[in-house]
Biotite code that builds the C-alpha atoms (Angstrom):
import biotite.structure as struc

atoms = struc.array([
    struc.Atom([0.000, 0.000, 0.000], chain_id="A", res_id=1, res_name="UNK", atom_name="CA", element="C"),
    struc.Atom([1.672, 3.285, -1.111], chain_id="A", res_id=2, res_name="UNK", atom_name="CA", element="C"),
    struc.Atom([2.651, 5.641, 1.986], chain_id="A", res_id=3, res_name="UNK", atom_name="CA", element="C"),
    struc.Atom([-0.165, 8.137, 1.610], chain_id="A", res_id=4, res_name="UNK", atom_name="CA", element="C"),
    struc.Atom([-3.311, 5.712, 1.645], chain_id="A", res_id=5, res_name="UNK", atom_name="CA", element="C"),
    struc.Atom([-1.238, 3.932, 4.704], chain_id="A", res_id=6, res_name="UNK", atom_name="CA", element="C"),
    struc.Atom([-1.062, 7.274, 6.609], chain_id="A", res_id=7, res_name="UNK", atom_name="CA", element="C"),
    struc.Atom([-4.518, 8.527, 5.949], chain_id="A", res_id=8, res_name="UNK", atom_name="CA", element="C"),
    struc.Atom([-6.151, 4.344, 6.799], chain_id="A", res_id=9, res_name="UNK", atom_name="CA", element="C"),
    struc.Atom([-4.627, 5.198, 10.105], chain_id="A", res_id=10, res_name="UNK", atom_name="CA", element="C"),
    struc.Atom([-5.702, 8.343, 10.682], chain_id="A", res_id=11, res_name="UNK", atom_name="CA", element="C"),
    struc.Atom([-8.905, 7.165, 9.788], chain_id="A", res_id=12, res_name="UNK", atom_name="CA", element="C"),
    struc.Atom([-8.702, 4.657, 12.309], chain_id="A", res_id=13, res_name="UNK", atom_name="CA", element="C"),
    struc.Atom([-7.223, 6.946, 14.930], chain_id="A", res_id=14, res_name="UNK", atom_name="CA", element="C"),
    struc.Atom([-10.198, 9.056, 14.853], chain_id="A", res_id=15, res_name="UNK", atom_name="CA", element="C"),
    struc.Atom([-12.503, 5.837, 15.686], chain_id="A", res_id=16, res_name="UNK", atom_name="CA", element="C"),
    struc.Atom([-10.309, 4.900, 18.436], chain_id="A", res_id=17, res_name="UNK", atom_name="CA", element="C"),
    struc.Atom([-10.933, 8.433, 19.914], chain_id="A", res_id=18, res_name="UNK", atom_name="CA", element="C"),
    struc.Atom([-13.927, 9.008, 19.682], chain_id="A", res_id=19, res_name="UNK", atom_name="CA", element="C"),
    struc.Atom([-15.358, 5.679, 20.651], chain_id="A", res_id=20, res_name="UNK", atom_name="CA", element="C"),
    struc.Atom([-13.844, 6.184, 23.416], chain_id="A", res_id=21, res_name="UNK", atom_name="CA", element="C"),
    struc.Atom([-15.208, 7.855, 26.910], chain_id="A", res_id=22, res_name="UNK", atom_name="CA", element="C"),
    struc.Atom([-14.229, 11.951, 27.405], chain_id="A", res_id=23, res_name="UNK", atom_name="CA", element="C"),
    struc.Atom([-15.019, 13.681, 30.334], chain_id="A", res_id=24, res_name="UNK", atom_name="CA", element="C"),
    struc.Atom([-14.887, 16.853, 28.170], chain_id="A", res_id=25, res_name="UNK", atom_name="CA", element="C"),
    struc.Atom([-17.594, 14.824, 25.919], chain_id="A", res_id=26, res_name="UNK", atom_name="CA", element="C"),
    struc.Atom([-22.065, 14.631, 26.711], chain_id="A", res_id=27, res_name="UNK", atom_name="CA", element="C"),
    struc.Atom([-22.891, 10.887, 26.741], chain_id="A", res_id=28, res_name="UNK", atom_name="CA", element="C"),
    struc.Atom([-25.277, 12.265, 23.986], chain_id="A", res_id=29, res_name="UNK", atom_name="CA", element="C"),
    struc.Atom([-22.221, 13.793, 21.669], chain_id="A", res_id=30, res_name="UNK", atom_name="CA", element="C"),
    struc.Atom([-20.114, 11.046, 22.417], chain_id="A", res_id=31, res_name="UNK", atom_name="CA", element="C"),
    struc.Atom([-22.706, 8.169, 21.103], chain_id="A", res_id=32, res_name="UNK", atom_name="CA", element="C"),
    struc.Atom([-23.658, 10.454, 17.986], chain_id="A", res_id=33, res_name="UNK", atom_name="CA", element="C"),
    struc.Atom([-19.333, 9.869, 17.375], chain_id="A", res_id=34, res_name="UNK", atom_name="CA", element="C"),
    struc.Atom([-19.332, 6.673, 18.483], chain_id="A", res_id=35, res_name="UNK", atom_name="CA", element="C"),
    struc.Atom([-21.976, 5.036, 16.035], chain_id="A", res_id=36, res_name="UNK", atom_name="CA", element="C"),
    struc.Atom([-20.129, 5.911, 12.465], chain_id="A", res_id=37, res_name="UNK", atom_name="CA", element="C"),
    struc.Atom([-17.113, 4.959, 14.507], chain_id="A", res_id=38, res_name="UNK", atom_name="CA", element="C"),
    struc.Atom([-18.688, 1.213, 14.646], chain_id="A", res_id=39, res_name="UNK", atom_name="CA", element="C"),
    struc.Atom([-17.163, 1.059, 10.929], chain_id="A", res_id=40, res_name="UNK", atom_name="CA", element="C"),
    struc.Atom([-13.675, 0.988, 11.541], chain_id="A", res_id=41, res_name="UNK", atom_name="CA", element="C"),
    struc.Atom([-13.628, 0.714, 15.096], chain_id="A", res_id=42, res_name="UNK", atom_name="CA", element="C"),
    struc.Atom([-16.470, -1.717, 16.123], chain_id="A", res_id=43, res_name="UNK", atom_name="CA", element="C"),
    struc.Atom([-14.797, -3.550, 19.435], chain_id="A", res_id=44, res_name="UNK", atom_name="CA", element="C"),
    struc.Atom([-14.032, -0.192, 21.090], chain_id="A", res_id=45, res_name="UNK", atom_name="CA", element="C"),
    struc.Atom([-18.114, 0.707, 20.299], chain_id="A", res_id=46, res_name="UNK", atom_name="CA", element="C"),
    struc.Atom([-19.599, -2.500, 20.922], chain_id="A", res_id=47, res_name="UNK", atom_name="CA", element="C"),
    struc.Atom([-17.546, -2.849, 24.307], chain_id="A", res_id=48, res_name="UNK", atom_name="CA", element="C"),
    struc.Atom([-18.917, 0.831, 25.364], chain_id="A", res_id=49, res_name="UNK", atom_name="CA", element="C"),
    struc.Atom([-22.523, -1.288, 25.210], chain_id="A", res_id=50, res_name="UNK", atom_name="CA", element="C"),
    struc.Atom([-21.551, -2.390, 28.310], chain_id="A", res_id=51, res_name="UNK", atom_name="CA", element="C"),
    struc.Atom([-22.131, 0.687, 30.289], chain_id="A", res_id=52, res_name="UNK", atom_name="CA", element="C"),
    struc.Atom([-25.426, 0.940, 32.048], chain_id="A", res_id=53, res_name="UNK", atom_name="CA", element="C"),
    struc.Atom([-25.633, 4.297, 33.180], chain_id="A", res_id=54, res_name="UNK", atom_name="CA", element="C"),
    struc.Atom([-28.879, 5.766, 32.558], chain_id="A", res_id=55, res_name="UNK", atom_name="CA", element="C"),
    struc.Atom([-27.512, 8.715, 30.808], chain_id="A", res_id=56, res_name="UNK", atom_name="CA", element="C"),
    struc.Atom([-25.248, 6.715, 28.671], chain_id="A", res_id=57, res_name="UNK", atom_name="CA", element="C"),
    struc.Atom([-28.257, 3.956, 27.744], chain_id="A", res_id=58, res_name="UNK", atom_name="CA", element="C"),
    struc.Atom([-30.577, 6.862, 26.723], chain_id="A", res_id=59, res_name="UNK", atom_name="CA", element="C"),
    struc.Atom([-28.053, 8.968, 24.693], chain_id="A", res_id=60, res_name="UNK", atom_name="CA", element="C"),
    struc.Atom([-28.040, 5.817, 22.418], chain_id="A", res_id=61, res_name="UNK", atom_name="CA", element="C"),
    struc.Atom([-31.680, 6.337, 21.624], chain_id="A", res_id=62, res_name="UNK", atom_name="CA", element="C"),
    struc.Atom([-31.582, 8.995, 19.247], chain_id="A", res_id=63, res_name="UNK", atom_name="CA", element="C"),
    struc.Atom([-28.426, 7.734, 16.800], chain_id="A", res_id=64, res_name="UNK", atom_name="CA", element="C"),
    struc.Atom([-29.809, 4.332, 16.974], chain_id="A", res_id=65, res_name="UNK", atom_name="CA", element="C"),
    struc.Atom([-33.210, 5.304, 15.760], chain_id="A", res_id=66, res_name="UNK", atom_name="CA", element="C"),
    struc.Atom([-31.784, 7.133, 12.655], chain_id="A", res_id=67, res_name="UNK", atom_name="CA", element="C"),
    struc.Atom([-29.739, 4.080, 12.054], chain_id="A", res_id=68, res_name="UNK", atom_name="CA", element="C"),
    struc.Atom([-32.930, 1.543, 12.104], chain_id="A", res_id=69, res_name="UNK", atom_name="CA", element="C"),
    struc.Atom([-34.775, 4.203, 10.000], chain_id="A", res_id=70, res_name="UNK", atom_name="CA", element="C"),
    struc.Atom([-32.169, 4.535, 7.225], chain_id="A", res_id=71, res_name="UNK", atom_name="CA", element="C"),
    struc.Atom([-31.276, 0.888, 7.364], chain_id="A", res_id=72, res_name="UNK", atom_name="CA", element="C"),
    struc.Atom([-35.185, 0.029, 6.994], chain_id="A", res_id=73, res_name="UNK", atom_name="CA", element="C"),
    struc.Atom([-35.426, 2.355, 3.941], chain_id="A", res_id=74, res_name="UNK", atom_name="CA", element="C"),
    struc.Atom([-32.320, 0.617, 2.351], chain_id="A", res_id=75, res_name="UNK", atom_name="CA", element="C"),
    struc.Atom([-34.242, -2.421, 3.076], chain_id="A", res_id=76, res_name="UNK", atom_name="CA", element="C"),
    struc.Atom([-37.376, -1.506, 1.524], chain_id="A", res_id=77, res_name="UNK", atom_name="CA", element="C"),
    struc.Atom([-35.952, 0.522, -1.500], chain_id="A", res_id=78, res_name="UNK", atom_name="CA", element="C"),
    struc.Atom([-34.149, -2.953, -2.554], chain_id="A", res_id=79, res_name="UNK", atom_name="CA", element="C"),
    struc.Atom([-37.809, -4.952, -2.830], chain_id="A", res_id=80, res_name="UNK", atom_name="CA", element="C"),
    struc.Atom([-39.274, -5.666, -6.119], chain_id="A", res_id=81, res_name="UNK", atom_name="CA", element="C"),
    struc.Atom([-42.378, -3.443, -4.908], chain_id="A", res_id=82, res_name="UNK", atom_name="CA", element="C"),
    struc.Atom([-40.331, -0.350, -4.556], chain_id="A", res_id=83, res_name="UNK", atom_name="CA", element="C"),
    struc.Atom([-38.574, -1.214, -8.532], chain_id="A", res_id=84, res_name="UNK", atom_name="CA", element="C"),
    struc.Atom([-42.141, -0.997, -9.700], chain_id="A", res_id=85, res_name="UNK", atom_name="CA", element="C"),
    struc.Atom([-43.695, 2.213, -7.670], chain_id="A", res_id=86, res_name="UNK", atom_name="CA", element="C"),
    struc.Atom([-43.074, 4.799, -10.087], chain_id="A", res_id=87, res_name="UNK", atom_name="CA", element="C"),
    struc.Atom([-44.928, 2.350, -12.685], chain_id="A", res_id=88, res_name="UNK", atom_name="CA", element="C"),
    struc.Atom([-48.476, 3.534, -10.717], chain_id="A", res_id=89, res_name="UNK", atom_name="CA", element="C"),
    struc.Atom([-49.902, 6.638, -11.845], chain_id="A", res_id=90, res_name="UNK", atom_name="CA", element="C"),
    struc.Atom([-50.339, 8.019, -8.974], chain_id="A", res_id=91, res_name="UNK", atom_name="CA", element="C"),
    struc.Atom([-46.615, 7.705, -7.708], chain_id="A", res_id=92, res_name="UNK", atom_name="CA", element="C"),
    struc.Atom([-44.703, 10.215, -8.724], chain_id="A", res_id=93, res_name="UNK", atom_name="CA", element="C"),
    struc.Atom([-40.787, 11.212, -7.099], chain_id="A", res_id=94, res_name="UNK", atom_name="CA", element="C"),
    struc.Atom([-42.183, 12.488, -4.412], chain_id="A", res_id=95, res_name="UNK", atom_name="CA", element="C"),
    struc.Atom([-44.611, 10.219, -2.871], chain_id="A", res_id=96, res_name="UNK", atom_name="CA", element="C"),
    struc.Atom([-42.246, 7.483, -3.640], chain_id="A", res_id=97, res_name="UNK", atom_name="CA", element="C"),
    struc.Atom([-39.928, 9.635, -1.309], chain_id="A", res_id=98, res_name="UNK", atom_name="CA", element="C"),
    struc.Atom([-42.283, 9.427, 1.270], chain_id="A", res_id=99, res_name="UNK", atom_name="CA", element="C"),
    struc.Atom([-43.265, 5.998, 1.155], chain_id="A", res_id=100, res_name="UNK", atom_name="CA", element="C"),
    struc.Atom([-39.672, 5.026, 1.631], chain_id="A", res_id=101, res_name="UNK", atom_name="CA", element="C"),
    struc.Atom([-39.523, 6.983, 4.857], chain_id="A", res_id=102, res_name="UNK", atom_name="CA", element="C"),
    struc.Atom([-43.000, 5.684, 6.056], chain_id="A", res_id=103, res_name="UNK", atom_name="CA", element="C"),
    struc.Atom([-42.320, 2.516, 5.010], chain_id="A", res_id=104, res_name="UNK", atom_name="CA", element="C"),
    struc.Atom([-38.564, 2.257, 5.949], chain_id="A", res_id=105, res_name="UNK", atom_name="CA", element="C"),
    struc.Atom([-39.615, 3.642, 9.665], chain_id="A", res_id=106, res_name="UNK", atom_name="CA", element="C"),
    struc.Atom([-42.150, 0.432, 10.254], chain_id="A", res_id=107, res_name="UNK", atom_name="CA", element="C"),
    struc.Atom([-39.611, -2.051, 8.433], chain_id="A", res_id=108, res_name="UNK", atom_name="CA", element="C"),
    struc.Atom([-36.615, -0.438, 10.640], chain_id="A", res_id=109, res_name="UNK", atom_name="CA", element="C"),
    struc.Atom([-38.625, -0.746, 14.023], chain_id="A", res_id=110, res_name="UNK", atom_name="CA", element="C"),
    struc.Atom([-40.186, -4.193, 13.535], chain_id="A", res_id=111, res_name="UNK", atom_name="CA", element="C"),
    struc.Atom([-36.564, -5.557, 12.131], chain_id="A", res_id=112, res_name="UNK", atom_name="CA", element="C"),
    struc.Atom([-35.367, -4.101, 15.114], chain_id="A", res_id=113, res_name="UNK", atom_name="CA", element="C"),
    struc.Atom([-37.183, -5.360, 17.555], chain_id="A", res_id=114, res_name="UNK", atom_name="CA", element="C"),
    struc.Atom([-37.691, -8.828, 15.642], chain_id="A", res_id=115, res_name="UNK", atom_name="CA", element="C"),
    struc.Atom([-34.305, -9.424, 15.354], chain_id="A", res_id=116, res_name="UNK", atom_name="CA", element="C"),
    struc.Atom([-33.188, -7.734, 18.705], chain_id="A", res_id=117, res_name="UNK", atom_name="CA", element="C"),
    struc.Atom([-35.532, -10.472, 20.774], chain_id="A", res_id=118, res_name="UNK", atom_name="CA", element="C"),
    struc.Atom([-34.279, -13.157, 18.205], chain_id="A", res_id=119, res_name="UNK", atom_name="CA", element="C"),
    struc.Atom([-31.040, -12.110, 19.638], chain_id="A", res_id=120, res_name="UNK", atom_name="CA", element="C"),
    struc.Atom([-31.888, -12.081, 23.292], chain_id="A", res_id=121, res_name="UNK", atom_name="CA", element="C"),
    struc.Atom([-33.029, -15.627, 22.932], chain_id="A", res_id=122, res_name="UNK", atom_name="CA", element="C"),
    struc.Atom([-29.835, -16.919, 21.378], chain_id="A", res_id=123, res_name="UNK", atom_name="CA", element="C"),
    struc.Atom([-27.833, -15.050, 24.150], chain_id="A", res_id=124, res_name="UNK", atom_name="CA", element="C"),
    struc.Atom([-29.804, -15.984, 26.968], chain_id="A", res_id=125, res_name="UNK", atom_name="CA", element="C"),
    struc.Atom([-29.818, -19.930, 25.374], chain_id="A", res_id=126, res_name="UNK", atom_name="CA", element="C"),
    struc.Atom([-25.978, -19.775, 25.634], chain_id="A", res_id=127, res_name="UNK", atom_name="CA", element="C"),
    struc.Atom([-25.659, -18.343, 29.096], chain_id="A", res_id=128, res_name="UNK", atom_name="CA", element="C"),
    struc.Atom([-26.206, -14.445, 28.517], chain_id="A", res_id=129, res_name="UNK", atom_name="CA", element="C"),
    struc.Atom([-27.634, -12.280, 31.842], chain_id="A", res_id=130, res_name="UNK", atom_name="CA", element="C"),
    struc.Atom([-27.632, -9.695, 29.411], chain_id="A", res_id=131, res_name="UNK", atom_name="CA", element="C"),
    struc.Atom([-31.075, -7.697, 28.892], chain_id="A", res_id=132, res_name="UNK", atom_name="CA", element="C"),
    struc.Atom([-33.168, -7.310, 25.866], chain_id="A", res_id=133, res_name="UNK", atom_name="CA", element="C"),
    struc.Atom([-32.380, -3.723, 25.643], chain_id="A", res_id=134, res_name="UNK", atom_name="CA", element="C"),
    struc.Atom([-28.717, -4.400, 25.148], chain_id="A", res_id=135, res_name="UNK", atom_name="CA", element="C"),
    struc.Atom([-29.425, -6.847, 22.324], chain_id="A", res_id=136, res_name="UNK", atom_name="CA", element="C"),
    struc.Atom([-31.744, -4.651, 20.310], chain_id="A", res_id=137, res_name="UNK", atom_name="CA", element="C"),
    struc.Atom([-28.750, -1.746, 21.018], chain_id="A", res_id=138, res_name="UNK", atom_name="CA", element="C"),
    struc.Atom([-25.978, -4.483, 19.257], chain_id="A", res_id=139, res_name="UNK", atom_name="CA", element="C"),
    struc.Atom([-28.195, -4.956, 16.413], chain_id="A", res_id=140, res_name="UNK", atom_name="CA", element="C"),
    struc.Atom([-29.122, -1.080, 15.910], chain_id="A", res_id=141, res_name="UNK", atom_name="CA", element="C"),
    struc.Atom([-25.311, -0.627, 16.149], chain_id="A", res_id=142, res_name="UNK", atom_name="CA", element="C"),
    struc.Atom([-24.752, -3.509, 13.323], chain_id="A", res_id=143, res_name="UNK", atom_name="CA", element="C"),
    struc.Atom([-26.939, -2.100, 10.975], chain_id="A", res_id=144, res_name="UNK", atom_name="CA", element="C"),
    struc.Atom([-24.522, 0.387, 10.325], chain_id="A", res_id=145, res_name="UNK", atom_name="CA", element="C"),
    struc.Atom([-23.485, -0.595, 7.020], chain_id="A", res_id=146, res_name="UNK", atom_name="CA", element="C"),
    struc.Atom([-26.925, -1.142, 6.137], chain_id="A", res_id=147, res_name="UNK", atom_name="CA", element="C"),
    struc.Atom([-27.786, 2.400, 6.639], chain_id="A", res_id=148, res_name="UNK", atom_name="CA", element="C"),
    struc.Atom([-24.700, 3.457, 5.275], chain_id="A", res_id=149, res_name="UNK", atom_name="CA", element="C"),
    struc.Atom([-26.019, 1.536, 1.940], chain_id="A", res_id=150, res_name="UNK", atom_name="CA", element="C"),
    struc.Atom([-28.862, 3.995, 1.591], chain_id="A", res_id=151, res_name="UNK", atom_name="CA", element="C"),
    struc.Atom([-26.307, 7.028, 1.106], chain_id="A", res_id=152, res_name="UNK", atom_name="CA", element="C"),
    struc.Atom([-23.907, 5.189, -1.162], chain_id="A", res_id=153, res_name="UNK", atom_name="CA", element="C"),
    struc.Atom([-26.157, 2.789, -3.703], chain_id="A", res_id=154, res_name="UNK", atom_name="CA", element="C"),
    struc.Atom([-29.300, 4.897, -3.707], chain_id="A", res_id=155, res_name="UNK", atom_name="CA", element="C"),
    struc.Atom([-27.442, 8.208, -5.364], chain_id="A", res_id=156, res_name="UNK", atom_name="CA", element="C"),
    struc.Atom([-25.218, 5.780, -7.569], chain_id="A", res_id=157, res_name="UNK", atom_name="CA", element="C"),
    struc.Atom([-28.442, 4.172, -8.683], chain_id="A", res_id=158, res_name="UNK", atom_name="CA", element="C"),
    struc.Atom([-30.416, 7.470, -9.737], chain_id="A", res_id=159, res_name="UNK", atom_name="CA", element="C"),
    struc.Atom([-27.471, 8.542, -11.197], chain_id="A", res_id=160, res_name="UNK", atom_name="CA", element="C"),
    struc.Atom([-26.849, 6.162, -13.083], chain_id="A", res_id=161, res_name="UNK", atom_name="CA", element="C"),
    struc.Atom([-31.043, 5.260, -14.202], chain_id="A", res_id=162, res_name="UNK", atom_name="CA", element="C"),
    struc.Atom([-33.036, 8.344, -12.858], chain_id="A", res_id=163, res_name="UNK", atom_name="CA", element="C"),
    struc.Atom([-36.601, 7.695, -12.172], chain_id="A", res_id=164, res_name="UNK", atom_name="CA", element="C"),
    struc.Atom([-36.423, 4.200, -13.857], chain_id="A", res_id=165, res_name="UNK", atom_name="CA", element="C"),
    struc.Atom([-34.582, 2.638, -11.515], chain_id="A", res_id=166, res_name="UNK", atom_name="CA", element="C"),
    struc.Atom([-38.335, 2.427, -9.851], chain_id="A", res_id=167, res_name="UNK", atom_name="CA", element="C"),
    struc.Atom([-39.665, 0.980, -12.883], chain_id="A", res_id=168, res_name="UNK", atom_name="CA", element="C"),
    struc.Atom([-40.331, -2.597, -14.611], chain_id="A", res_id=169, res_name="UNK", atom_name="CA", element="C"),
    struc.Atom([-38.269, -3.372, -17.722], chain_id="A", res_id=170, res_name="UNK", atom_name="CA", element="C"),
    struc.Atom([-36.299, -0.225, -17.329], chain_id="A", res_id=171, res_name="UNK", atom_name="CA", element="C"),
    struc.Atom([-32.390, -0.476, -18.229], chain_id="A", res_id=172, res_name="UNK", atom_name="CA", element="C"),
    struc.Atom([-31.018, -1.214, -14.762], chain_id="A", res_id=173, res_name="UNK", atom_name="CA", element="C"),
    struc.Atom([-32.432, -4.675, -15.190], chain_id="A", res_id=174, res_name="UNK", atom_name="CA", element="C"),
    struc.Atom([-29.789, -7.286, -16.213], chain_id="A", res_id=175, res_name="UNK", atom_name="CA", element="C"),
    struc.Atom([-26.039, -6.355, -15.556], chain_id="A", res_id=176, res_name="UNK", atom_name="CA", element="C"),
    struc.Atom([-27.214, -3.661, -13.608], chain_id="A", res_id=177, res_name="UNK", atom_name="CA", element="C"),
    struc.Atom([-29.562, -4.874, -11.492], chain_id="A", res_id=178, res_name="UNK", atom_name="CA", element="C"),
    struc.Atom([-27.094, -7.850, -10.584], chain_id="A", res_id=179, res_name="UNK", atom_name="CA", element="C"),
    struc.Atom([-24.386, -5.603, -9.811], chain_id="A", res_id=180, res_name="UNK", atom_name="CA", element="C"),
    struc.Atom([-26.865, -3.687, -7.584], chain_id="A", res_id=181, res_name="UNK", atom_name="CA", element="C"),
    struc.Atom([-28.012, -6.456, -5.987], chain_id="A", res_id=182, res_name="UNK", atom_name="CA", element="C"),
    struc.Atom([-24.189, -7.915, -4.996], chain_id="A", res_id=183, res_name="UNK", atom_name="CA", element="C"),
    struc.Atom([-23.564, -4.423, -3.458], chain_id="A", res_id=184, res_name="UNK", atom_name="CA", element="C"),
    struc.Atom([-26.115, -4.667, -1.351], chain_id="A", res_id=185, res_name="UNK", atom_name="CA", element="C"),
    struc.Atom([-25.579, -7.893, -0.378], chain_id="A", res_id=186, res_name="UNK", atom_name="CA", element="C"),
    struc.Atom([-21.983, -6.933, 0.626], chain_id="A", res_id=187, res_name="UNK", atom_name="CA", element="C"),
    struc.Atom([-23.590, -4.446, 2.909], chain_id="A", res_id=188, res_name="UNK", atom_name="CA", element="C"),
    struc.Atom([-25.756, -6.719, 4.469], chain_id="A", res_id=189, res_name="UNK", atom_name="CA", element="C"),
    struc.Atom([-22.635, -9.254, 5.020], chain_id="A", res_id=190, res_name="UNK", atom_name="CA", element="C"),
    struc.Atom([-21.106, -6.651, 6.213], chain_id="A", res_id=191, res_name="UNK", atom_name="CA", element="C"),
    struc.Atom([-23.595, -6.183, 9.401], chain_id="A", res_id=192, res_name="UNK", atom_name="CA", element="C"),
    struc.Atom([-23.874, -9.897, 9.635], chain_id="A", res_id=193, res_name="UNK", atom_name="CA", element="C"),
    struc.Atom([-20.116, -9.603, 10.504], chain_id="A", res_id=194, res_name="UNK", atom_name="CA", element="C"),
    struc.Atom([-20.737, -6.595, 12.709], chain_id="A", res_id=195, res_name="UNK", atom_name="CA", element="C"),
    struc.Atom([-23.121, -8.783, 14.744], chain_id="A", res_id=196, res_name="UNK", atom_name="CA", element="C"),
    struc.Atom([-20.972, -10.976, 15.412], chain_id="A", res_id=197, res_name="UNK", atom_name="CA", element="C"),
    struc.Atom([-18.195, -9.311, 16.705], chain_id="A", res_id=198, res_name="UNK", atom_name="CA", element="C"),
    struc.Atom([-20.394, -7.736, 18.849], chain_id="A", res_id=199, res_name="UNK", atom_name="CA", element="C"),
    struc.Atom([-21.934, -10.244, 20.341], chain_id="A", res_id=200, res_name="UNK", atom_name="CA", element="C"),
    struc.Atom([-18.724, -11.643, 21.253], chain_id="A", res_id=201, res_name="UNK", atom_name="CA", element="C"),
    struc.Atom([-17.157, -8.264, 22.548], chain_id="A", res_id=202, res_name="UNK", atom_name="CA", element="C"),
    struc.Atom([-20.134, -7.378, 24.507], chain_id="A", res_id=203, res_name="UNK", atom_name="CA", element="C"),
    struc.Atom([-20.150, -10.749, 26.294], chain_id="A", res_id=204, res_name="UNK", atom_name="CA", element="C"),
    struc.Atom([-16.860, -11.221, 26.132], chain_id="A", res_id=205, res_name="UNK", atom_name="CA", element="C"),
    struc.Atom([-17.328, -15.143, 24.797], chain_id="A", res_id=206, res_name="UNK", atom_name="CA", element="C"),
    struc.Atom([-15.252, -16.833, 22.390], chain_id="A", res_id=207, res_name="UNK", atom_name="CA", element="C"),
    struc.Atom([-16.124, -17.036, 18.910], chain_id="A", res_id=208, res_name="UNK", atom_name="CA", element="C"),
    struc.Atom([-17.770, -20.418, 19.110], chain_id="A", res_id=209, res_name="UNK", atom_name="CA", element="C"),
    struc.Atom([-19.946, -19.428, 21.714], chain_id="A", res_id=210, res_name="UNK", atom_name="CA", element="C"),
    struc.Atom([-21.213, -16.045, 19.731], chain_id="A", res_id=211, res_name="UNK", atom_name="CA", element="C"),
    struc.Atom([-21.543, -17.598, 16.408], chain_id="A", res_id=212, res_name="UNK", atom_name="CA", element="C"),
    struc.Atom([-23.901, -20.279, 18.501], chain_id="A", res_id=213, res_name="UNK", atom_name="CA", element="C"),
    struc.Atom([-25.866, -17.911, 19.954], chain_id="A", res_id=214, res_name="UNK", atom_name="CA", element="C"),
    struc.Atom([-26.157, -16.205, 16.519], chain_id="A", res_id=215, res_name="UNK", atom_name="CA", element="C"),
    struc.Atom([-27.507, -19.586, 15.086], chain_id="A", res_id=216, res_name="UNK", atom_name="CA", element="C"),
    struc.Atom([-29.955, -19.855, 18.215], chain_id="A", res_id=217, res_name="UNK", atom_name="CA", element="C"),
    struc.Atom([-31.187, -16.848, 17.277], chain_id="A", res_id=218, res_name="UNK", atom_name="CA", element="C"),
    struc.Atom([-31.540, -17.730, 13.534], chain_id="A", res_id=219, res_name="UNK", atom_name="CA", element="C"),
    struc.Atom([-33.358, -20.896, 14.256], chain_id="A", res_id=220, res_name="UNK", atom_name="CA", element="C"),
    struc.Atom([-35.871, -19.365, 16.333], chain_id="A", res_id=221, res_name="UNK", atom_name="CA", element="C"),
    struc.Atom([-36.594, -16.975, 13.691], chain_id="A", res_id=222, res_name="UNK", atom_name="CA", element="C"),
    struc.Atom([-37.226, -20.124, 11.132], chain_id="A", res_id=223, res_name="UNK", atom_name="CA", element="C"),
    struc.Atom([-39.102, -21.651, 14.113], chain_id="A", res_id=224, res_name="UNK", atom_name="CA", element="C"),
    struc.Atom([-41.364, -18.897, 13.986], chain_id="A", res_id=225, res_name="UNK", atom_name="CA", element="C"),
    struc.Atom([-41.187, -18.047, 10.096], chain_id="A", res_id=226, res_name="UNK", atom_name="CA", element="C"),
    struc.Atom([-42.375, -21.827, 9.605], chain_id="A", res_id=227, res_name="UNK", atom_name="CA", element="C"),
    struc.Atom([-45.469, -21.265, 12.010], chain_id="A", res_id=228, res_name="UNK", atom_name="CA", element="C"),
    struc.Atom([-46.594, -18.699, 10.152], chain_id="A", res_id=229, res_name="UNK", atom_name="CA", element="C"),
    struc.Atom([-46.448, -20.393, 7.003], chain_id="A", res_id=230, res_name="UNK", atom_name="CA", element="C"),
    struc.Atom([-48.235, -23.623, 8.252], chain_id="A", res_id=231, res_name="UNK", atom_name="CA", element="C"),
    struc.Atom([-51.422, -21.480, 9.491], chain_id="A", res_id=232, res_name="UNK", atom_name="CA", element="C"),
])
């Protein structure tokens, strides 16, 4: 790697050392609204900070993390095969598409959320966790990081690149497009998958059997319940 990128990779990572950690000169609010982009490059530091339980410092989590689950649920939603066909309807135009995305990206984000937060609890509680449910919805809010971070990078690059038909069938981001699109996003999500599970291990300080087996605890109650719905 040529000297430059070296030198600014670790100022980069510098920063997220700093400010994931605790100031005294620093709010517990200001310090969270630092810490949570910091969860990128610096995610033990972050996730390990989960383990305060000061009031203060639990409730200056609430606002970052509910911007994260919103933008993270309209990544979600804007990558369905309803939202590729909106602008298809006459009476969608640019604007009300807008606004479904941030209605419907708000109710994806919370259920998601809180779905995959208890889903969590279980799994950590099955392997041995005293940890509260609280603290796992707060390590998947954190993890969906990249997933949020997907709405400001692929959304723009795919307007750019189609405009408005990038919400409609047969337009020319299908194909090549559409594939390369989809692999992006996919990264994204892997990317929070891998997030989770360094946090689960950080915040309970387990070894990475034990976290990637409450992870799959957690997954197979989520099929346990997917597959309940599905028989009624």
């Amino acid at each position: 790697m040529p000297g430059g990128a070296q030198s600014g990779a670790a100022t980069l990572r510098s920063v997220a050392l700093e400010v994931a950690e605790t100031h005294e000169d620093l709010s517990p609010d200001r310090a969270w609204w630092l810490r949570v982009p910091a969860v990128l490059l610096s995610p033990r530091s972050v996730f390990f900070a989960l383990r305060e339980d000061d009031p203060d410092d639990v409730a200056a989590r609430s606002e970052p993390l509910l911007l994260v689950v919103w933008m993270a649920g309209a990544a979600a939603v804007l990558a369905t095969p309803t939202a590729a066909g909106l602008l298809d309807k006459p009476d969608y135009d640019a604007l009300l598409l807008a606004i479904w995305a941030f209605v419907a990206g708000g109710l994806y984000g919370a259920v998601g959320y809180f779905f995959f937060g208890f889903a969590l609890f279980f799994g950590a509680r099955f392997l041995g966790s005293l940890g509260d449910f609280r603290r796992s919805r707060q390590l998947v809010g954190l993890a969906l990081v990249p997933l949020a971070l997907s709405l400001l990078v692929l959304l723009p690059f795919r307007v750019a690149l189609y405009g408005g038909d990038a919400f409609r069938e047969g337009g020319p981001d299908e194909g090549t497009g559409q594939t390369v699109l989809l692999v992006l996003q996919l990264a994204f999500v892997a990317w929070s998958l891998g997030l989770l599970a360094i946090g689960v291990r950080v915040v309970h300080g387990w070894t990475w059997l034990r976290a990637v087996a409450a992870l799959a605890a957690g997954v197979a109650l989520l099929a346990a319940i997917v597959g309940v719905f599905a028989l009624i």
